[in-house]
Backbone bond lengths (Angstrom), bond angles and torsions (degrees), N, CA, C in turn:
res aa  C-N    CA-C-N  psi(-1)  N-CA   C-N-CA  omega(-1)  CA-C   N-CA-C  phi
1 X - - - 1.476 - - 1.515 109.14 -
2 X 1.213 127.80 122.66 1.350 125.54 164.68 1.560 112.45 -58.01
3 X 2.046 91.07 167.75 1.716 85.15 -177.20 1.745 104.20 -82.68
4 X 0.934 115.71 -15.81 1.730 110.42 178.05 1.878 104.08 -57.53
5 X 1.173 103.61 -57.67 1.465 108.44 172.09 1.430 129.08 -24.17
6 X 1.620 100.84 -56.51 1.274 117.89 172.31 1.044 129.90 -92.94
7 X 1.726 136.43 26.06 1.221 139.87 162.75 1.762 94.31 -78.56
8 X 1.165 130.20 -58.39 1.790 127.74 -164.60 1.823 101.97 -32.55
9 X 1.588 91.09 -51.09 1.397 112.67 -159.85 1.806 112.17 -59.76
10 X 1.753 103.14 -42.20 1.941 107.85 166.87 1.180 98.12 -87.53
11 X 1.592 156.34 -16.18 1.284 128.83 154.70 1.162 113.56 -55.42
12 X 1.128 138.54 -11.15 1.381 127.27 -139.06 1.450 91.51 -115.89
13 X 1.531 112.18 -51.79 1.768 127.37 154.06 1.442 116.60 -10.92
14 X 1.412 96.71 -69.91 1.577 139.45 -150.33 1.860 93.65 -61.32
15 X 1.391 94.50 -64.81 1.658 100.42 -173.58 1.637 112.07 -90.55
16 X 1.173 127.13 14.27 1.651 121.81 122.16 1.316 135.19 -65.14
17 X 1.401 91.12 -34.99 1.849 94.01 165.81 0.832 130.06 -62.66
18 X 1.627 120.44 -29.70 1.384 119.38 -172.86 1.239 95.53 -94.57
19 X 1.360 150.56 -28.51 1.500 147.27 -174.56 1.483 99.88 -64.94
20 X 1.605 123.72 -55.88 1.433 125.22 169.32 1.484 114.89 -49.55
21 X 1.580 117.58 -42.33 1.997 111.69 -165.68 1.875 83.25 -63.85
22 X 1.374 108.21 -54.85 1.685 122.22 -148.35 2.037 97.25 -55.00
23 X 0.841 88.00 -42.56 1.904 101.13 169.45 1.619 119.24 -24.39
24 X 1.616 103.12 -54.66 0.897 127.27 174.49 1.463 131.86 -63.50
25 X 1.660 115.19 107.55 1.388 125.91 -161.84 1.974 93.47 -66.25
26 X 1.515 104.32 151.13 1.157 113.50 178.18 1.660 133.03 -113.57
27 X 1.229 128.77 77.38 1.413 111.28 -141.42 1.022 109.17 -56.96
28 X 1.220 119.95 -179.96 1.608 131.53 161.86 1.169 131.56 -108.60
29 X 1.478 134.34 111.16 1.217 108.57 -178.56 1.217 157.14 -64.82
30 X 1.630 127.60 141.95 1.376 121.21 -154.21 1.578 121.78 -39.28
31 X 1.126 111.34 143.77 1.942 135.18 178.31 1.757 91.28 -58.59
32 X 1.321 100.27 130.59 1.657 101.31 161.95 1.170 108.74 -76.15
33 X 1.504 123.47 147.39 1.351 112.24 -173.21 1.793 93.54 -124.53
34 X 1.175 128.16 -56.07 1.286 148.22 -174.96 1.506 137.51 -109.91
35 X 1.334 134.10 168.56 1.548 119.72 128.61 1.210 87.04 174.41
36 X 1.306 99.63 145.53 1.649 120.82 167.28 1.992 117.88 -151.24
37 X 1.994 90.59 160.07 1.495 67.30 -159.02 1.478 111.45 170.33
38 X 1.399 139.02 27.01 1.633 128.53 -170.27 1.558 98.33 -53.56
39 X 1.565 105.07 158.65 1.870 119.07 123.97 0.579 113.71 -41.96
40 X 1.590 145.44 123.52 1.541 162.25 132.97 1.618 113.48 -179.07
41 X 1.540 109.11 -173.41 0.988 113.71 160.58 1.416 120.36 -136.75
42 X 1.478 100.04 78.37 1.723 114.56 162.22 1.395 95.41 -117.36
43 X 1.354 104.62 -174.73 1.479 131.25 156.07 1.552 93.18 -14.20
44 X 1.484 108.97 160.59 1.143 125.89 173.65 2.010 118.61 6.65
45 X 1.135 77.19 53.93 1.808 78.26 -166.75 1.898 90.36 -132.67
46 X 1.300 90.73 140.67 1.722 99.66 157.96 1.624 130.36 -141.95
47 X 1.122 109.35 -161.59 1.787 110.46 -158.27 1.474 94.93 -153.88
48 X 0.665 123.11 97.78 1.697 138.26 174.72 1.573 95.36 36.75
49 X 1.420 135.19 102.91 1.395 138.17 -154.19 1.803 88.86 -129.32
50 X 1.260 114.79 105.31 1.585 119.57 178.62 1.492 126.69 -84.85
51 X 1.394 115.54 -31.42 1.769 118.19 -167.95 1.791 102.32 -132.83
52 X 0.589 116.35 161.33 1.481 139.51 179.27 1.601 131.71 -140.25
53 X 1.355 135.94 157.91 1.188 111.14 147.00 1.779 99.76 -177.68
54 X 1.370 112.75 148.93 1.171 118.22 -168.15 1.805 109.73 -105.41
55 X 1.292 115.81 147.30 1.750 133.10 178.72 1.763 106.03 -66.76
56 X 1.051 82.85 -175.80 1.272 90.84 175.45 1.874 110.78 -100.00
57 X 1.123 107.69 5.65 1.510 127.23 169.69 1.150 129.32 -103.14
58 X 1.679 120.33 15.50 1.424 119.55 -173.80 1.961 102.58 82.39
59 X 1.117 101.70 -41.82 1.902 84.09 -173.78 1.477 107.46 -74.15
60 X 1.977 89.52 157.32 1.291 111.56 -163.94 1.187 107.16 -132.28
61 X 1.739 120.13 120.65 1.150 129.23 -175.87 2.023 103.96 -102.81
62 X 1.708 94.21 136.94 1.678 90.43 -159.48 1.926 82.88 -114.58
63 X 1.392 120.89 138.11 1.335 120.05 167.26 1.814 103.12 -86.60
64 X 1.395 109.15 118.08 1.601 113.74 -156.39 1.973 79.60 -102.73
65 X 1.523 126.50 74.52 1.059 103.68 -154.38 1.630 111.89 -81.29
66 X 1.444 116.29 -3.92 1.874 111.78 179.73 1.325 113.06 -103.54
67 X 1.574 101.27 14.76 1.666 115.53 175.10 1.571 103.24 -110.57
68 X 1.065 99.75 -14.81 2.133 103.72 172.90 1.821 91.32 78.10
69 X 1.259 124.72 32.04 1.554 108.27 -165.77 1.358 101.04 -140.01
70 X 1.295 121.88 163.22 1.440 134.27 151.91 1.543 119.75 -105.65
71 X 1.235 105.39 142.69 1.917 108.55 175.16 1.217 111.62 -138.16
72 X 1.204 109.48 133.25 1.818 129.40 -155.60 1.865 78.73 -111.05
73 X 1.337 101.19 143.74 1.675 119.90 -179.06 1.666 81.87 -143.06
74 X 1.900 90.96 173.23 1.497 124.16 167.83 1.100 95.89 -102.74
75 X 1.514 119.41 171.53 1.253 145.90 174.38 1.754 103.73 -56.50
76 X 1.092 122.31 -43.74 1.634 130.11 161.19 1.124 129.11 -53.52
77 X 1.467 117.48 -43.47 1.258 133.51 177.17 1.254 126.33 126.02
78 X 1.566 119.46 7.98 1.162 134.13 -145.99 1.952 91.87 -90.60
79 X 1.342 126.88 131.16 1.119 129.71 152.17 1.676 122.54 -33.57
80 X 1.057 100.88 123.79 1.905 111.84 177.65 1.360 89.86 -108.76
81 X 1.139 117.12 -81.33 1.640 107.91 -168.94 2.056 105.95 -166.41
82 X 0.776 102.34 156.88 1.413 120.57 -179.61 1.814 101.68 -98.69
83 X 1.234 119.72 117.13 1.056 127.95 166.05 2.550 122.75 -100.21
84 X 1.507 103.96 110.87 1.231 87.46 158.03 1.643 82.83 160.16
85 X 1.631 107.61 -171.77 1.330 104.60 -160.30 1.349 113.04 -94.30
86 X 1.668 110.88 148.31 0.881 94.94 -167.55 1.991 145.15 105.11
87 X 1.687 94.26 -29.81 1.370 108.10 -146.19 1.594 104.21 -69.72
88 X 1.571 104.29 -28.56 1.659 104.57 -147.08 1.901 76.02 -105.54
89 X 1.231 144.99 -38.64 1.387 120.15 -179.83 1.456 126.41 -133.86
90 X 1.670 104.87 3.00 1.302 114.44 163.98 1.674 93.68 109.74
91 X 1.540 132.01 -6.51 1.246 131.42 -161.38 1.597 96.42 -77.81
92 X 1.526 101.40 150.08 1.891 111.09 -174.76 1.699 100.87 -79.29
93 X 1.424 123.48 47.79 1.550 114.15 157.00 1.493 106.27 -124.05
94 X 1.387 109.47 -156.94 1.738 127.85 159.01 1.228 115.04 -69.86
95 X 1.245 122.65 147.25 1.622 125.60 -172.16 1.503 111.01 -150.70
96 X 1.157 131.07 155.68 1.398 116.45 169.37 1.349 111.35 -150.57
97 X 1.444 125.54 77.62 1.412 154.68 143.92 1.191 100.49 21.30
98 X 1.684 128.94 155.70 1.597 127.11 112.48 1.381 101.08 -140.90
99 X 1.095 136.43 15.65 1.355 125.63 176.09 1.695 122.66 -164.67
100 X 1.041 120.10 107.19 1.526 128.23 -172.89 1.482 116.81 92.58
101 X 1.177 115.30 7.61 1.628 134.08 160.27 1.257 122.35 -10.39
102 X 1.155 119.64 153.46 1.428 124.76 -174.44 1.280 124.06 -154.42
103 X 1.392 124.70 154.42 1.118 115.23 -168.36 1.631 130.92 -58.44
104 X 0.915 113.96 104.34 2.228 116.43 171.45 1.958 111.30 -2.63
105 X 0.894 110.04 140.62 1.374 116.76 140.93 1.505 134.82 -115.28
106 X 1.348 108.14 126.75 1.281 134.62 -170.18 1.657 112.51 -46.70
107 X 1.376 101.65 143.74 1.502 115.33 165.41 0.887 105.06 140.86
108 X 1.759 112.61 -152.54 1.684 127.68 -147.51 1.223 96.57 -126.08
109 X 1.396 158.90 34.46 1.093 149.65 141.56 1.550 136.91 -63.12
110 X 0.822 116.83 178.12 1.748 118.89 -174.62 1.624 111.50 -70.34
111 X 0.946 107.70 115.94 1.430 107.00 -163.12 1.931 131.73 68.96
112 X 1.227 98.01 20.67 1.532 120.46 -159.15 1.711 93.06 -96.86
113 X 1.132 126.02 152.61 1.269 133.78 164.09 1.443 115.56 -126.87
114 X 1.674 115.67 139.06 1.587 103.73 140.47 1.395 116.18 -126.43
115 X 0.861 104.45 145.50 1.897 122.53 178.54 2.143 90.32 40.88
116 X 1.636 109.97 65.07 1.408 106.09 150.92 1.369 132.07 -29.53
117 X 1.528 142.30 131.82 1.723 105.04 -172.80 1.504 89.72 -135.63
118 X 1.323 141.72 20.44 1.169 129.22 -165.53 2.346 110.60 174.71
119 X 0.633 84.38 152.42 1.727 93.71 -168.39 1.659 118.43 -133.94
120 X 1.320 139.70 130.91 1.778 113.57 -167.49 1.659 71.21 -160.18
121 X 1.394 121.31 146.70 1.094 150.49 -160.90 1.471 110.19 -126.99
122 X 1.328 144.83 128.12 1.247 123.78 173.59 1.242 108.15 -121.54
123 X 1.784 126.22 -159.78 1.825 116.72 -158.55 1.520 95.19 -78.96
124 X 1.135 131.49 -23.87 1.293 110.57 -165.71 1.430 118.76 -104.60
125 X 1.712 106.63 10.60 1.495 125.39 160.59 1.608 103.40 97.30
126 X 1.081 113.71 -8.33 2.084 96.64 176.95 1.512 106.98 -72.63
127 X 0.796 103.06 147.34 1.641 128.31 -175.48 1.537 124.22 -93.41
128 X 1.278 113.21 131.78 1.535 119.57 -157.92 1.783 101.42 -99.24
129 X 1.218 151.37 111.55 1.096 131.19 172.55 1.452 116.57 -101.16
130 X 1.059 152.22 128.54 1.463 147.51 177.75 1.803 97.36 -84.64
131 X 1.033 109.62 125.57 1.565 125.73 -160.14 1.440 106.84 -114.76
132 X 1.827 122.82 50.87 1.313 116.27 -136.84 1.075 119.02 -84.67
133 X 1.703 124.83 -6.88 1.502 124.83 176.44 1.567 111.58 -86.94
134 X 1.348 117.28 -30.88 1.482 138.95 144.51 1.237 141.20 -59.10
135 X 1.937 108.62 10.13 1.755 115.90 174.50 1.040 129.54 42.30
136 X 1.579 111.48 11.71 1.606 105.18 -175.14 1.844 101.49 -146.18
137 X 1.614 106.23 162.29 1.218 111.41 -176.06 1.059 97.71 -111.20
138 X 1.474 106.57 134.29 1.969 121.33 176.82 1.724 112.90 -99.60
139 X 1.164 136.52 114.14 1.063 125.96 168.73 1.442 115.61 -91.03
140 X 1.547 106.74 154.09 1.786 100.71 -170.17 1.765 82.49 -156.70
141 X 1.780 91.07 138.45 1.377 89.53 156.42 1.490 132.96 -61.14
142 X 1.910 114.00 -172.60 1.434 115.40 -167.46 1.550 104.67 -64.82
143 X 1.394 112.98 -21.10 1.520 118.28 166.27 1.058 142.08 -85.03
144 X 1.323 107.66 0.25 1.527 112.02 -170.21 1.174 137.91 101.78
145 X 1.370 106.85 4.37 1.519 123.28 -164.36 1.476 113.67 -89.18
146 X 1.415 167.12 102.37 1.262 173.64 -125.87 1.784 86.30 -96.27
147 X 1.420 108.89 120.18 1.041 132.09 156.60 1.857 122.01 -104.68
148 X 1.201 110.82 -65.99 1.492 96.33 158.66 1.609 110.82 -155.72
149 X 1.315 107.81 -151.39 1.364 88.40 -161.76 1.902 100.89 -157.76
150 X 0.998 145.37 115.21 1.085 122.46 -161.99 1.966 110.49 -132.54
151 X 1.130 116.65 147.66 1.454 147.90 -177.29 1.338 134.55 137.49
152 X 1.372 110.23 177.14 1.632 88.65 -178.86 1.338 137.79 -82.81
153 X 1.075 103.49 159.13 1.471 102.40 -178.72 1.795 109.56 90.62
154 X 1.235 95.26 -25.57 1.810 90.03 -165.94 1.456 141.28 -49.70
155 X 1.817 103.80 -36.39 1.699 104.50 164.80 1.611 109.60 -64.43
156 X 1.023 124.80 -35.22 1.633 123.95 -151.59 1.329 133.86 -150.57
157 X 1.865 110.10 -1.54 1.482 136.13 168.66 1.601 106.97 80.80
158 X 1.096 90.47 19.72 1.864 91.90 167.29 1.141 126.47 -60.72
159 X 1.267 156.87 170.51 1.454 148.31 147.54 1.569 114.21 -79.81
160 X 1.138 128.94 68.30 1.280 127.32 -135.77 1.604 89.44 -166.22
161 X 1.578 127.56 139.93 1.636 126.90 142.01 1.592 105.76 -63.68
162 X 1.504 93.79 133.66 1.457 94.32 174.40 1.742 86.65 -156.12
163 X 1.905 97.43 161.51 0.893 120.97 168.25 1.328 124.12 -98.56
164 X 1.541 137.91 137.47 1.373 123.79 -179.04 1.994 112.23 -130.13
165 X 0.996 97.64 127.77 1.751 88.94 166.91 1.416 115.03 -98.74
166 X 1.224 105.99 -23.87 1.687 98.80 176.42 1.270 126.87 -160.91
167 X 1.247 134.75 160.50 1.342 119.53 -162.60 1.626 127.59 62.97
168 X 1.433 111.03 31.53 1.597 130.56 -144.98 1.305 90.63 -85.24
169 X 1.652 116.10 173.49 1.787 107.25 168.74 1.864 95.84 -144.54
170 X 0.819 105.40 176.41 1.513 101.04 -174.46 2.102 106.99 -75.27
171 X 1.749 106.54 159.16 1.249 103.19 -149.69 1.651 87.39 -85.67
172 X 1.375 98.70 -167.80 1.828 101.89 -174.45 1.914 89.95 -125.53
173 X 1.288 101.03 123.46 1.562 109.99 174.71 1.733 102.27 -57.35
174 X 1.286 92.29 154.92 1.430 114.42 163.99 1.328 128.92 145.18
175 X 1.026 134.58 -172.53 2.122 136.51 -165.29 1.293 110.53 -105.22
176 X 1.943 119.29 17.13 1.458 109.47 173.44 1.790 105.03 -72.57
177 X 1.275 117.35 -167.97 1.595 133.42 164.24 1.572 119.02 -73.45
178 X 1.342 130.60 108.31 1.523 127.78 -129.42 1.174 143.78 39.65
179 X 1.518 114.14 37.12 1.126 136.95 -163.29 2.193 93.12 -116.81
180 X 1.306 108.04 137.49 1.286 92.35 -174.89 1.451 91.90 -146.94
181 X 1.119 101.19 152.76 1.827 124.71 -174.31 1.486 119.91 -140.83
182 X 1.636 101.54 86.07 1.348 107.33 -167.20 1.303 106.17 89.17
183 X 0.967 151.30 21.37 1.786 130.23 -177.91 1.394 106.70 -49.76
184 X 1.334 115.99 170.58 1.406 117.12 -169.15 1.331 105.32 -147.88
185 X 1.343 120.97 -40.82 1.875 129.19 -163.16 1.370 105.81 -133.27
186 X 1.068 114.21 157.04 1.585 116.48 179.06 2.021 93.66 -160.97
187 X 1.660 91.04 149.46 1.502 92.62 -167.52 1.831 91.98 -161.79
188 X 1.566 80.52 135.06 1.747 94.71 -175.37 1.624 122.81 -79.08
189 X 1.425 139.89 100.26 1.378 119.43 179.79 1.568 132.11 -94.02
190 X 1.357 111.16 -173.54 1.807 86.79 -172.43 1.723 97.71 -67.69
191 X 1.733 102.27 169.33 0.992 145.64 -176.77 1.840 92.03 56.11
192 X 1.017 128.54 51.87 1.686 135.38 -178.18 1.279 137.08 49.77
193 X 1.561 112.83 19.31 1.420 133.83 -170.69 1.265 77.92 -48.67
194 X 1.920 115.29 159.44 0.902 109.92 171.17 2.098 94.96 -134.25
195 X 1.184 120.94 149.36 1.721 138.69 -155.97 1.107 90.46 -115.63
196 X 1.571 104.76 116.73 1.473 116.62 149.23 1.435 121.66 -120.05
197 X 1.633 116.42 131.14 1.478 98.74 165.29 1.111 99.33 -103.87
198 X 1.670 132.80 140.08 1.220 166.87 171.55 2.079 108.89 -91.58
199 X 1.064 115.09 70.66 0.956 123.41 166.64 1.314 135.22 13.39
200 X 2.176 98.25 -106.61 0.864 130.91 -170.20 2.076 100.88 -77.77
201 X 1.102 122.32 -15.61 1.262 143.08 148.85 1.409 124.01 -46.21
202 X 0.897 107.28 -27.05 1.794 128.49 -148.58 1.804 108.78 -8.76
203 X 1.685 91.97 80.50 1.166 121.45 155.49 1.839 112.25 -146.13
204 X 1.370 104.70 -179.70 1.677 110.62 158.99 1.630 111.37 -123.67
205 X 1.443 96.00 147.07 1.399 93.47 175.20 1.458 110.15 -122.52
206 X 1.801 119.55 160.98 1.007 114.40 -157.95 1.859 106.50 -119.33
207 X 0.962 141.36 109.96 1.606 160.71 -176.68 1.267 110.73 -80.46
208 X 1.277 124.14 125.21 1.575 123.97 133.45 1.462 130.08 -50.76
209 X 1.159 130.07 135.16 1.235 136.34 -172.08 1.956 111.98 -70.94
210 X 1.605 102.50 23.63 1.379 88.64 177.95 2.023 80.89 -139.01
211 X 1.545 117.21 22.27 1.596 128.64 151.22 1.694 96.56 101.49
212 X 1.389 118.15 -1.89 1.711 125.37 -178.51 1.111 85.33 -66.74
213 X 1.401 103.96 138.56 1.448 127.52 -178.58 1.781 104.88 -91.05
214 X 1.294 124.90 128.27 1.453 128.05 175.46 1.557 99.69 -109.67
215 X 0.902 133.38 -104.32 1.771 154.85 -175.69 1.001 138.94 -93.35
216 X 1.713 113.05 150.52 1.368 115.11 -179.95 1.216 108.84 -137.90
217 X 1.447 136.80 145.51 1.236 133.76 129.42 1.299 130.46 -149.90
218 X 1.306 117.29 -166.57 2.098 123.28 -138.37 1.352 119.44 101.24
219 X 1.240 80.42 161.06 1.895 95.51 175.59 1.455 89.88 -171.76
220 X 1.039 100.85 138.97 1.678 140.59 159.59 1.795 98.91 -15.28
221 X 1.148 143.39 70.84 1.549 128.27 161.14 1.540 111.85 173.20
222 X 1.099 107.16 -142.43 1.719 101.89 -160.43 1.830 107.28 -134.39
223 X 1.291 100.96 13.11 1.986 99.41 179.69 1.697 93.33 -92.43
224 X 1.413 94.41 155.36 1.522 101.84 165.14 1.431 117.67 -21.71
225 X 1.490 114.29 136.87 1.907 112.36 166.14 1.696 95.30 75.39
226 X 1.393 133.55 -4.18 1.616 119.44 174.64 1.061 93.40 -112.85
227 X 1.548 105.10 161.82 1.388 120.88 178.81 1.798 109.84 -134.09
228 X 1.086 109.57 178.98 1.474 126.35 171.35 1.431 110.51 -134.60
229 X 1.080 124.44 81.39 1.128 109.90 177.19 1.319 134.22 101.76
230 X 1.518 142.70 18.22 1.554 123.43 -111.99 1.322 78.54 -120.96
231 X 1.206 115.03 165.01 1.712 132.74 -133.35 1.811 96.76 -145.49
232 X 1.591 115.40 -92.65 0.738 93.30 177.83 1.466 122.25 -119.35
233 X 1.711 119.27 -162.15 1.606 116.13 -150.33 1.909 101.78 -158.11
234 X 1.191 89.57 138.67 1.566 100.12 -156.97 1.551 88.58 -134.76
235 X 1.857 109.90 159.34 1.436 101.85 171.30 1.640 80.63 -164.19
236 X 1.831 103.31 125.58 1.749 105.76 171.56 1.489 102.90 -72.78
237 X 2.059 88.01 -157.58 2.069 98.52 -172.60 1.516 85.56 -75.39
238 X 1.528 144.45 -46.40 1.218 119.34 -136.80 1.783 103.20 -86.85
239 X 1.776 122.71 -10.67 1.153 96.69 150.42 1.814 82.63 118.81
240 X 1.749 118.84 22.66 1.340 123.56 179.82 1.687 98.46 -115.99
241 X 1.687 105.64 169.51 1.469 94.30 -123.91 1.811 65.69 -139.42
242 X 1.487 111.96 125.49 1.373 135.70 -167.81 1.604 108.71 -113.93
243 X 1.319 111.59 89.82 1.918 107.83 164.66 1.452 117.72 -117.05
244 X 1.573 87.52 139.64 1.670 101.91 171.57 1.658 107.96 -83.69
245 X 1.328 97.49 110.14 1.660 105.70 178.67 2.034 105.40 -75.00
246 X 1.058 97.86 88.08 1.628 93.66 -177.20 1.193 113.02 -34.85
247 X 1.734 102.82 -89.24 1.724 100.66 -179.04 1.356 157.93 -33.58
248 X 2.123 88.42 -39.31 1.069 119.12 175.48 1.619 120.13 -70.22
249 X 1.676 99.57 -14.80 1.652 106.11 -166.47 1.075 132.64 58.01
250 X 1.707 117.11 44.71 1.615 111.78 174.51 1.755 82.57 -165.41
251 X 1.447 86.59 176.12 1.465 111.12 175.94 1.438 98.78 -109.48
252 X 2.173 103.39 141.35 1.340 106.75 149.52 1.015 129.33 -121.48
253 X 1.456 123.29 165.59 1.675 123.03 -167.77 1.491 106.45 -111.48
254 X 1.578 116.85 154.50 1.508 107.45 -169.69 1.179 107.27 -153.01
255 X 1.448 117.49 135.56 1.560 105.75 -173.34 1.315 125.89 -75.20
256 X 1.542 131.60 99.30 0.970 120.62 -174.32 1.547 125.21 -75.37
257 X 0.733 119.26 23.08 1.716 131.00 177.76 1.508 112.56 -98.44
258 X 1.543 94.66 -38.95 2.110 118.89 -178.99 1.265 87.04 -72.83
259 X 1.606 129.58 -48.48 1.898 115.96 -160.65 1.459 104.80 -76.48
260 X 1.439 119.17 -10.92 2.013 129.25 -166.17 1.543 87.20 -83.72
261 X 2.028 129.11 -18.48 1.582 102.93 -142.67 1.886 81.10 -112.69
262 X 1.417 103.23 -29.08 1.661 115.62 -162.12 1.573 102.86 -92.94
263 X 1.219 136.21 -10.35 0.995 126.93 171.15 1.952 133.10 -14.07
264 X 1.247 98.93 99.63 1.690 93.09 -168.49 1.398 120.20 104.77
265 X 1.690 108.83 5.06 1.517 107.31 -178.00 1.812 93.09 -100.70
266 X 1.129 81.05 159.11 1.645 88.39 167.81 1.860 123.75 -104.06
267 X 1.062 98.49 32.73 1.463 119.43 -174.07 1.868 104.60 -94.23
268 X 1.212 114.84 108.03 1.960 94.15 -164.23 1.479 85.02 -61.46
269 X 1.608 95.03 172.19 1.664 111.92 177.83 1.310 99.81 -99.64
270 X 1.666 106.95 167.87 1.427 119.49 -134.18 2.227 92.74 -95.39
271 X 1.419 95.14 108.41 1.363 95.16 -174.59 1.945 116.58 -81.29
272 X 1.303 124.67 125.63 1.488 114.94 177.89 1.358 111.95 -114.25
């Protein structure tokens, strides 16, 4: 075939291609709708603020974590209240702000935060806080109210997982089973599993929504199911289990249906 021949034949190529690329719907990217937000710690102000997460009602709980505080917004943006100690007059208890706010003070008390790093909401609205200088996760209702509180050591300074509702003390790091070192993310799954990534551990562990400890897995490296480091933690509707492998630089996927059946094996679960 000559090359004259075969020009009809790559035009002909050429402008299917473009009928096929042109085919192709193009989204647009999303409408700004909002934002609000200084450095500081007043009103609507934050300090390096890491996790978030919204209800099933439009409200939005922000982990304000170098303010030691949490702040509940509307879907608008409107202040609900500032939760942590301290906030609304500087006094050494629980407080819950809405106007002229101030920054948290740190520690291990009941409802107390240090360096918060993460927030996860579940259907019936109690609130997950990752309590990360304090090793332990505090749950509190949509109001603020201390429901329980979980790691070790926490009712009574034991070396021990324990649960506390009140009178709690901060948890004791380390690599037992609800034992957490550094946690960073926490994430709600169906029927209320509750997601931890455990850091300095570099695994996640897996909770009942009333702080009973179920599962763990990771190990220290870079094959499927290990991590380096992993930060944060995601979980869709069907109940699969989303980590950001920090170190490693990627995300892994996990069957969360396989971790609901294997619970307690020491087999890691099957990472894709």
């Amino acid at each position: 075939m000559s090359t004259r021949s075969r020009y009809p034949l790559v035009l002909l190529f050429l402008g299917f291609s473009l009928c096929v690329v042109s085919a192709i719907p193009v989204e647009p990217p999303p409408a700004f709708l909002i934002t609000w937000g200084t450095e500081g710690d007043g009103d609507d102000q934050f300090y390096w603020p890491y996790g978030m997460a919204v209800d099933v009602h439009g409200k939005m709980y922000v982990a304000d974590t170098n303010n030691h505080r949490v702040q509940k917004y509307d879907s608008s943006g409107t202040l609900l209240g500032v939760w942590g100690w301290g906030v609304q007059d500087g006094s050494p208890a629980f407080q819950i702000c809405t106007s002229s706010c101030q920054k948290g003070t740190a520690g291990a008390g009941d409802r107390q935060f240090a360096w918060p790093s993460d927030v996860a909401v579940d259907a019936m609205g109690n609130v997950y806080v990752v309590d990360m200088d304090n090793d332990r996760i505090q749950m509190l209702d949509s109001n603020g109210a201390l429901l329980s509180m979980w790691g070790w050591g926490v009712d009574d300074g034991s070396d021990v997982y324990q649960i506390c509702t009140s009178g709690c003390e901060h948890g004791i790091a380390g690599e037992g089973d609800g034992q957490f070192k550094r946690a960073a993310s926490v994430a709600v799954g169906p029927g209320g599993k509750i997601y931890v990534t455990d850091v300095e551990n570099h695994r996640v562990q897996k909770l009942d929504n009333d702080g009973t400890y179920l599962d763990k897995w990771g190990a220290n490296g870079s094959s499927a199911g290990q991590f380096s480091e992993p930060y944060g933690v995601g979980v869709d509707a069907s109940g699969d289990v989303f980590v950001v492998d920090t170190n490693n630089h990627r995300v892994q996927k996990f069957d969360g249906p396989w971790l609901d059946v294997f619970v307690g094996e020491p087999e890691l679960p099957h990472g894709r």
